[in-house]
N, C-alpha and C positions, 0 to 999 in steps of 0.2 A: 586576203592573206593566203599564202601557198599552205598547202593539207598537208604540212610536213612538221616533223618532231626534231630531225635531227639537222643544223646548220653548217653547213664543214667549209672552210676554204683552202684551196691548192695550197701546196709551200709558198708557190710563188706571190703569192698575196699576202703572207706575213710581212706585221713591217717592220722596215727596213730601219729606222729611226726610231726611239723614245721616245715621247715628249716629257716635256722639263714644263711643271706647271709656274717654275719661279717667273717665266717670262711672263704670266699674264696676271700676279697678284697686283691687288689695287696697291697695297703696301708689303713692300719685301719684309722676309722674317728680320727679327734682330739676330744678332752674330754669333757664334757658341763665345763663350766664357772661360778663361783658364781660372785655377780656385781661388787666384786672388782677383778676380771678378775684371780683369782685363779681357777686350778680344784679342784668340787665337787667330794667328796666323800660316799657312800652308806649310813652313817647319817644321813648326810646333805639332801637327795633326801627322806628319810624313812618317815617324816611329811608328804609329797605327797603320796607318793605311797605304797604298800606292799610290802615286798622285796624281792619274787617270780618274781617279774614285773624289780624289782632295778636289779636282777640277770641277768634279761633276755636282760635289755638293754646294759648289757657290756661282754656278756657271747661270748665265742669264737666256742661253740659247733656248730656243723654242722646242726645238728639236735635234736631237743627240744621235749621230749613226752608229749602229750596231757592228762591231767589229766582225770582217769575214768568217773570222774561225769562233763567231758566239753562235752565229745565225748557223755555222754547221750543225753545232753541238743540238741550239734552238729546233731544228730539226725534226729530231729524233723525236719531238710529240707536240710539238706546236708543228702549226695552229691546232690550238683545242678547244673542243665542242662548243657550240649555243646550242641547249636542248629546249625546247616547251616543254615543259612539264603536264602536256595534258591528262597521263592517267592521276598526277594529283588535284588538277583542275577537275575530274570526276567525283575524284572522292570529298572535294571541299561543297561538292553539288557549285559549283562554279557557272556563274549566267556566262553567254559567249560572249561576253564584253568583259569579260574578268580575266585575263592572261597571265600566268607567269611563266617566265624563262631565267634557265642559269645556265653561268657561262660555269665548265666543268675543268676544275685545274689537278684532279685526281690521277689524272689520264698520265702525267708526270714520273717518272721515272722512282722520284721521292712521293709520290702520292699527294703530290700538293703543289701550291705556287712558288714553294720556296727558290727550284732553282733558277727561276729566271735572274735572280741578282747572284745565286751562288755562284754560278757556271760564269757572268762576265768578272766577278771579282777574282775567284782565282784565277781566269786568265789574266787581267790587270796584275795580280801578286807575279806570276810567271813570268812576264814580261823583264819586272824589276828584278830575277832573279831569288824570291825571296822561298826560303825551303821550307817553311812550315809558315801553317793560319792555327791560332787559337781564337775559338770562340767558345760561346753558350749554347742552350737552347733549351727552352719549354716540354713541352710535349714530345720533341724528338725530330719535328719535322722539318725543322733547319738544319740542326745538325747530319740529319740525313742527305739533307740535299748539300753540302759544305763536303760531305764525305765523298761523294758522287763525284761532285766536280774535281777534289783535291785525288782523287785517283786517277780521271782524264787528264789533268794538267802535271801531275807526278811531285805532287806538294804534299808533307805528312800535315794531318790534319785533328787538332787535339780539341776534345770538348766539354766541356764543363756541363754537366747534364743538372736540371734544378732537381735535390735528392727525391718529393714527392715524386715525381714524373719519373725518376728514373725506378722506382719500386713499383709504380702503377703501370709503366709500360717496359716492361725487360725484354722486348722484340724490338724497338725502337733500338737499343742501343746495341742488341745484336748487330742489328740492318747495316750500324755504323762500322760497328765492328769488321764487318762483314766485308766491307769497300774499303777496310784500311785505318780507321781512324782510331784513337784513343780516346778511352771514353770513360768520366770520374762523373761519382757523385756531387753536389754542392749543396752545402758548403765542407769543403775536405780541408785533411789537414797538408795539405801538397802546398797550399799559397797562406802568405802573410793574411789576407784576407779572409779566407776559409776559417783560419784557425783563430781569428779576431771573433769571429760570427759564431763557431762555436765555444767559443769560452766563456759568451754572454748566454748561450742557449745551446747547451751539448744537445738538443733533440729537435732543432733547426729542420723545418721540413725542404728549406733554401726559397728563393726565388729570383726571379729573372735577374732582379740588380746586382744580387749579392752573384751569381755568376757571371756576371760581365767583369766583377771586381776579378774574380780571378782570373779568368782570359785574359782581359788588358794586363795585370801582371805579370803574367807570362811571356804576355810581349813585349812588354815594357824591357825585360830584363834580356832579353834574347834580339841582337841585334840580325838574326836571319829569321825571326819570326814576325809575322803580322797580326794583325789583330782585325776579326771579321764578326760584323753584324747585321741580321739578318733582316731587319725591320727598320721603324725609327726615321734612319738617317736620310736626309737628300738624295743621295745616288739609290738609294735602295727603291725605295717609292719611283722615281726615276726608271728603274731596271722593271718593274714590276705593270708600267704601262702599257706594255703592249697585252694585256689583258683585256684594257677596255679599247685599244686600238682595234683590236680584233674583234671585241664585241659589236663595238659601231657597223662595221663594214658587216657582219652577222644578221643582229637586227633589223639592217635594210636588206637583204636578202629574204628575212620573215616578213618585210613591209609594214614593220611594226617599230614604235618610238615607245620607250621606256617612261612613264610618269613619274617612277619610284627606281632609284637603283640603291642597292643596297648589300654592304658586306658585314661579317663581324670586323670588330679592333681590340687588339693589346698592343703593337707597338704601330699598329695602321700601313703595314706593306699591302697585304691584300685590299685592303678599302680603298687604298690611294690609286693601287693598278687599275682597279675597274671604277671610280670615281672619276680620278683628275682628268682625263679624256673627256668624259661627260661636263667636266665644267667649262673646261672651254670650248664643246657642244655647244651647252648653256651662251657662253659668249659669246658666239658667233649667230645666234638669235637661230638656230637649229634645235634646238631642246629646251623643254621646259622642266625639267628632268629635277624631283628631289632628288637630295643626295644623304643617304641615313645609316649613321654608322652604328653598329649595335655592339656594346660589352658586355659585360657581367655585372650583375649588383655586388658581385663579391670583389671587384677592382675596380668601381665606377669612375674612371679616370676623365673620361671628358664631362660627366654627368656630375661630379662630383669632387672633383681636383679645383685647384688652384692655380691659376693662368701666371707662373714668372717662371725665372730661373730656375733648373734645379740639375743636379747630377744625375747622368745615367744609369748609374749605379750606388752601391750600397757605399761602399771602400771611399767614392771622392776620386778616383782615381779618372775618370772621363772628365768630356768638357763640357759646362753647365748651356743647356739650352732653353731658350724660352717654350714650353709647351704647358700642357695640362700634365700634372702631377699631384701625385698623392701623400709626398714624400719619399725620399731617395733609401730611408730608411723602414719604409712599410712592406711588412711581409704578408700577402693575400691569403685567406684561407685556402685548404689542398683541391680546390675544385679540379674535375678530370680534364676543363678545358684550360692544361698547362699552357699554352700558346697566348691566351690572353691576361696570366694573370702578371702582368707588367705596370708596375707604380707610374708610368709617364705616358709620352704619347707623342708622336712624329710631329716636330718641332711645324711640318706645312701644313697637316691635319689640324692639328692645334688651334691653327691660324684661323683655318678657314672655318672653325666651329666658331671660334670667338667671337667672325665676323657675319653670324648667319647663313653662309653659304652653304653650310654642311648642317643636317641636324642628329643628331645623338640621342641615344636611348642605350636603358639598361634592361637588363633581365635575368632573371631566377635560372638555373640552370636545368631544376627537375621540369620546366615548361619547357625551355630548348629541347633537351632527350626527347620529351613528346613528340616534339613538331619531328624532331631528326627518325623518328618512331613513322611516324603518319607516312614522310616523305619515302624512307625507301621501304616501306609494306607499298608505295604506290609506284615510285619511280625503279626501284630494283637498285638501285647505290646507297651503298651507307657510308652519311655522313662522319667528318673528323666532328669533337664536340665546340671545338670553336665555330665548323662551318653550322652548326645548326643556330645556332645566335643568328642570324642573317635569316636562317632559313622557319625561326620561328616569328620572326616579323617579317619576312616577304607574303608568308599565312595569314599573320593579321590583316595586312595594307591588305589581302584580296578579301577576304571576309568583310572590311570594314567597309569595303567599295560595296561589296553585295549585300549587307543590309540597309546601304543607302543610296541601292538601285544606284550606281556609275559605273562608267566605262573606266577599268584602268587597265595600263599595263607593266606588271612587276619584274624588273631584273634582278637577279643577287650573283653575287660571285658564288658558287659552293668551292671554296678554298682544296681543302682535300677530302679524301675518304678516310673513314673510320675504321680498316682494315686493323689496326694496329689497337685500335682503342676499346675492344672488346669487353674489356674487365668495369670499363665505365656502364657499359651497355646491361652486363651482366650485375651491374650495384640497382641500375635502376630497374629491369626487369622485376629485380628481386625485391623491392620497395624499399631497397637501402639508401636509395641517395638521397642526402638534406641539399636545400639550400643555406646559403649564407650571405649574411646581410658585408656590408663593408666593417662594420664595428668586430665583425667577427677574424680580423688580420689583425697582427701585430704590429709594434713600432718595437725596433731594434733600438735602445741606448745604453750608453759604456756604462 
């Protein structure tokens, strides 16, 4: 293996196509659902979305080309890093058969993976001539990346921020500010929705669903607006592959194949970009590769959900997809990693946990900070708190290899940095942060 830490490839090796992992499931997903339990058709979904986006989410092709003016934008910080983590293989006393490497999507303009699907969505919106995107977001770091692109492509760009995330991180919604965007607590009294949500709970901390209720309203009722979401969906997972496209081709430059790859999930964007590539690795009898998605005990959504139908959001106001859910109306405790605390789960994700091909785990979050604690006192990056999920079972899988004496080797996505999420850092420093069980979330009823 080359004595190297850091893996870089030319522009010119970025690639140039997605992959679409629908070409290679044993069984295709079932269809989204309109609320009277019919399937939707490209119509029906065209008030939401472009239908470049509509194409890609039901599209059977293998591989999907990257539009000229994505891969300019893709540029500007793709390809990004495969590092080894060897000063943290020091500190874990790591045998030389113990490796881990992450692939680094910090490096991003938004501090994270988000905008590999923002940046082609609003071009898609641009295309159709469409003059604003309404969406959500967690933690900040989709709507930052939403913000980003809607200023390259000259689109106004409004965002339903979930209320705990927006008091816990008020530089997150600066950043958006910052690029142009507008930016509300949730649940507000701006939407039918909001004001539905607080009249059952005026002191609603919000969550992912119940902000997606009012983004899609927004769109809904504004026939120059679209509606953008950042995780979840087909296209999105889709957009988000060349994560592990680029890791593949990284990897074999370190002369090293992954035993274990592994990211966090709340709505499964990041786990899918750096998974679905490896599965159909896997298929091509090129990898033996688990694939292990890790959440929160406080949203155990593939861990702890219910495999059918269910709405996107709080309102009803989406189309019901077959995934793991928690219920459409469960609100997660205010854990710091906003980004995963999402009642549902990407309808391909879903899939491939249900059919063994992906394995799932949950975990505590004052252990995550740990590990996100150990990693940069070693590596010198601090983690986002969603990426330490990933990053505290990429620790485990090597530790567990090294007290039973084996060779492995660990990849994780580290999603983004924790520039922004200081205030989390500074709770547990301070031995303020609890954990939360799943019982500790609510159920929203009229």
């Amino acid at each position: 293996m080359p004595d190297r830490t850091r893996f870089m490839l030319d522009e010119r090796d970025m690639p140039t196509a997605w992959y679409n992992v629908q070409a290679d499931l044993a069984e295709q997903i079932p269809p989204p659902l309109d609320a009277e339990g019919n399937p939707m058709g490209p119509e029906q979904l065209a008030v939401l979305f472009p239908m470049e986006c509509i194409k890609q989410e039901v599209s059977q092709e293998r591989y999907i080309d990257v539009p000229g003016a994505v891969i300019d934008v893709y540029k500007t910080y793709r390809p990004s890093p495969l590092i080894r983590a060897k000063a943290l293989e020091r500190v874990l006393g790591l045998p030389e058969g113990v490796k881990i490497f992450y692939k680094y999507e910090g490096v991003s303009p938004a501090g994270s993976h988000k905008p590999n699907t923002a940046i082609p969505q609003a071009y898609y919106n641009k295309l159709e001539g469409v003059k604003k995107i309404s969406t959500e977001t967690g933690a900040g770091q989709w709507g930052s990346a939403l913000s980003i692109a809607g200023a390259l492509f000259g689109i106004e760009v409004e965002v339903f921020m979930v209320k705990v995330s927006y008091e816990q991180k008020p530089y997150r919604r600066i950043l958006m500010e910052t690029y142009g965007a507008t930016v509300h607590a949730s649940p507000s009294n701006l939407t039918e929705a909001g004001r539905h949500v607080l009249a059952m709970d005026p002191d609603s901390t919000g969550s992912l669903g119940i902000a997606i209720s009012e983004a899609v309203e927004v769109a809904v009722k504004d026939p120059d607006t679209h509606y953008s979401l950042g995780s979840v969906l087909n296209h999105v997972c889709l957009h988000q592959t060349v994560i592990g496209l680029e890791a593949i081709q990284q990897m074999e430059m370190a002369e090293a194949e992954p035993d274990v790859v592994i990211g966090c999930v709340g709505g499964g964007s990041n786990f899918a970009g750096i998974a679905f590539p490896y599965y159909k690795r896997r298929l091509d009898g090129k990898s033996k590769a688990r694939l292990v998605a890790v959440e929160p005990k406080a949203c155990p959504t593939l861990t702890a959900g219910e495999y059918r139908y269910d709405f996107g959001d709080e309102a009803k106001m989406t189309p019901q997809m077959m995934m793991y859910t928690l219920g459409h109306d469960f609100v997660p405790a205010g854990i710091h990693a906003g980004g995963l605390r999402y009642h549902g789960d990407s309808p391909l994700v879903s899939a491939l946990v249900k059919s063994g091909d992906i394995e799932a785990v949950a975990v505590h979050q004052t252990a995550c900070f740990e590990a996100a604690v150990t990693f940069a006192r070693a590596e010198g990056i601090l983690p986002a708190p969603e990426s330490s999920h990933a990053i505290r079972v990429a620790i485990d899988e090597a530790l567990a290899a090294k007290e039973a004496g084996e060779d492995k080797t660990v990849l994780f996505n580290l999603s983004g940095h924790g520039h922004f999420d200081l205030s989390a850092y500074e709770a547990y420093l301070a031995g303020r942060l609890k954990d939360y069980d799943f019982a500790a979330g609510t159920v929203l009823h009229d």
